[in-house]
N, C-alpha and C positions, 0 to 999 in steps of 0.2 A: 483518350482515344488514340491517340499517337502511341504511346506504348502497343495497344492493343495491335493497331496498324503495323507497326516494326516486328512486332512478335508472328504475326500472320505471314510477313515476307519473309518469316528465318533469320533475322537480324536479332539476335541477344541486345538486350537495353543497359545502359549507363544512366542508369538514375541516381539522382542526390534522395536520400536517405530523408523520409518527412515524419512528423508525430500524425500517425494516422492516415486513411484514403490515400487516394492517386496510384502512385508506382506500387507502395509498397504494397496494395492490397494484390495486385498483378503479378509482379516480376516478384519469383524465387529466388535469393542471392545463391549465386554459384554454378545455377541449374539451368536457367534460361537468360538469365541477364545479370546485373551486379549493381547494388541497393550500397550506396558509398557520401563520402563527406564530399561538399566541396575540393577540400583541399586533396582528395586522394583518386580523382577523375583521371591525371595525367596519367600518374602512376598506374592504375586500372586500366587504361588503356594500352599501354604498351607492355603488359604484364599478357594481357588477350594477345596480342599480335605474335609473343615472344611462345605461345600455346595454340597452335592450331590445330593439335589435334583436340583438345582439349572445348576449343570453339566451335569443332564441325559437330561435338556431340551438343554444344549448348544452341547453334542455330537449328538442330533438329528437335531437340527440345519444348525451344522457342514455339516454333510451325507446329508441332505436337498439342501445346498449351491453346494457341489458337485456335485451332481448328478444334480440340474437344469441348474447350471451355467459354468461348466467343464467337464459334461463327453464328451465322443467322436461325439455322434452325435451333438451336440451342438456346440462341436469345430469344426468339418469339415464342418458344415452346415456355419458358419463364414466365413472360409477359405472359404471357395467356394466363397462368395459373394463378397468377400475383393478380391478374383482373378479374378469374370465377372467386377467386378467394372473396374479395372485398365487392361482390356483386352477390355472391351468392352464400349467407354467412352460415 
């Protein structure tokens, strides 16, 4: 949820890299956020700061991702489908 919430304020994510769900299903590494080791957080971080223009296209990105693929109408139009599905076989 927090990804999701970051990505909707235009905020690019710094996630640690998982086997599976969470960030990595959300954040595109490069494009809206950055999918990384623990050990390579620091480094990622001041690699973004050292690139702003580079970051003003990934916070629009981010809010892009948001808003097509998360916001409310998009989720309940989901939900609704995923509940005539398995109501109505």
């Amino acid at each position: 949820m927090v990804v999701v919430e970051s990505l909707a304020c235009g905020t690019p994510v710094v996630a640690l890299k998982a086997e599976g769900g969470g960030p990595n299903e959300i954040v595109t590494h490069g494009e809206d956020g950055f999918l990384v080791h623990a050990d390579q957080i620091g480094r990622t971080l001041l690699q973004a700061l050292e690139q702003p223009e580079a970051m003003a296209r990934m916070r629009l990105a981010a809010r892009r991702k948001a808003v097509e693929q998360y916001s409310i109408g998009v989720t309940q139009s989901a939900f609704f489908d995923i509940v005539s599905e398995a109501t109505h076989p």
